[in-house]
Residue, then its C-alpha position, 0 to 999 in steps of 0.5 A: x588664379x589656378x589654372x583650371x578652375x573656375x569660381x562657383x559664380x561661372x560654373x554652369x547650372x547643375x541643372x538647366x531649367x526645362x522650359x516646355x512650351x504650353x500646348x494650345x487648348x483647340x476650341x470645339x465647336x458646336x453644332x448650333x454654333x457652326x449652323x449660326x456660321x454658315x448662316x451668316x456667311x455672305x451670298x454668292x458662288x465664292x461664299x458656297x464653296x466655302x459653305x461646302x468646305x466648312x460643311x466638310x470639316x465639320x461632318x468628317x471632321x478633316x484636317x484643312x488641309x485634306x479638303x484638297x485629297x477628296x476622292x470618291x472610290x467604289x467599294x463592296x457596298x458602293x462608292x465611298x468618300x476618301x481622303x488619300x492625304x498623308x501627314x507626316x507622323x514625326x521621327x525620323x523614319x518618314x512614317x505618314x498617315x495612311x489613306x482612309x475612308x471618312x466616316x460622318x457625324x452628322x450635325x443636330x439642328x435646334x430639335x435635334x434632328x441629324x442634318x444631311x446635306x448629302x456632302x458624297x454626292x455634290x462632290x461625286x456631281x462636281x461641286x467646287x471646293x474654293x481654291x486652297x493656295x499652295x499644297x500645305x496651306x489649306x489651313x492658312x486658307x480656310x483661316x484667312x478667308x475665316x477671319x474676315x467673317x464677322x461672326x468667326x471672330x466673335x466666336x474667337x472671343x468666346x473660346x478666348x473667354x474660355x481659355x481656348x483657341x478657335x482656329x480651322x480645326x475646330x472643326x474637327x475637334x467638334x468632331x472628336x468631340x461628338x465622337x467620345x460623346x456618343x461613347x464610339x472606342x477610342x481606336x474606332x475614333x482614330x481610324x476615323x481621324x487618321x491619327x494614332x491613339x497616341x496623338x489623339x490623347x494628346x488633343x482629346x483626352x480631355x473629351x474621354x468619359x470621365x469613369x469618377x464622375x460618372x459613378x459619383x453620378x449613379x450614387x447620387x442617382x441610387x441615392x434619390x431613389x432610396x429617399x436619402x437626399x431630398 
């Protein structure tokens, strides 16, 4: 054999395939659907402060994990309601999210009419929020205590129908969601979230308005008015 060499067969690839992990669709909840979730939640003070809690997520569309760093702080035209978390934003220079004041998107009952249950002010009186483990596992909690809701899990069967994944943040991501569809700009929607625009079309682009359809639709529109489709 010659020193050096070696046969085709154990020569390596000349290319090595790329295996890139498939991202998780995350599953928006409605609005009708969180209302038949927290009505189904059990009586009692525990299941209230978890009431509280989902009502939170969904209004100011938080991460889990923020629930923990609520904080009410004055500003020039009265108290303002806070999260003071700060997530890591990746790479290698220790660059994290920045504090920022939340911003809510009421839920619409059955009539459509917005819902306030004053989130602000039964913090600002001392309302409890349900324990939340350790730092970095509020998600872990509000998932736990999630999966033994019946209703959670058949709510994860229709995203699962649908290709999609229910978890903690669907929450939010019913936020972002409702923030694309009342047209609010993308970078207004990002400082409202605490992320950069770079990460939210990553989860949220699917949620953009889409310019095709909507000018198809105008044609179409323009189109029955002047009589050629019937």
């Amino acid at each position: 054999m010659q020193r050096g060499h070696l046969k085709p067969i154990y020569s390596p690839p000349a290319a090595l395939p790329e295996t890139v992990k498939q991202k998780r669709i995350g599953y928006p909840l409605s609005d009708g659907q969180i209302l038949h979730l927290l009505d189904n939640l059990p009586a009692g003070e525990v299941h209230d402060r978890w009431r509280f809690a989902i009502q939170l997520c969904a209004v100011y569309g938080l991460r889990p994990e923020e629930l923990r760093h609520l904080l009410i702080k004055d500003g020039v035209s009265g108290a303002k309601l806070w999260t003071t978390y700060q997530k890591s934003m990746g790479g290698t220079k220790g660059a994290k999210t920045e504090p920022r004041r939340l911003r809510p998107l009421f839920l619409r009952d059955a009539d459509g009419s917005a819902i306030d249950w004053r989130l602000q002010a039964r913090l600002q009186v001392g309302e409890q929020l349900p324990p939340l483990n350790r730092e970095g596992d509020g998600g872990q909690a509000v998932n736990q205590y999630l999966r033994r809701r019946k209703v959670w899990m058949t709510l994860r069967d229709e995203a699962k129908h649908q290709g999609e994944q229910l978890t903690p943040y669907s929450f939010r991501h019913r936020y972002a969601k409702g923030m694309h569809a009342a047209n609010v700009p993308i970078s207004n929607i990002c400082e409202a979230m605490g992320h950069t625009i770079e990460v939210h079309l990553k989860s949220y682009a699917r949620f953009k308005s889409n310019a095709t359809a909507d000018l198809v639709a105008a044609v179409n529109v323009l189109l029955f008015r002047r009589g050629f489709i019937n």
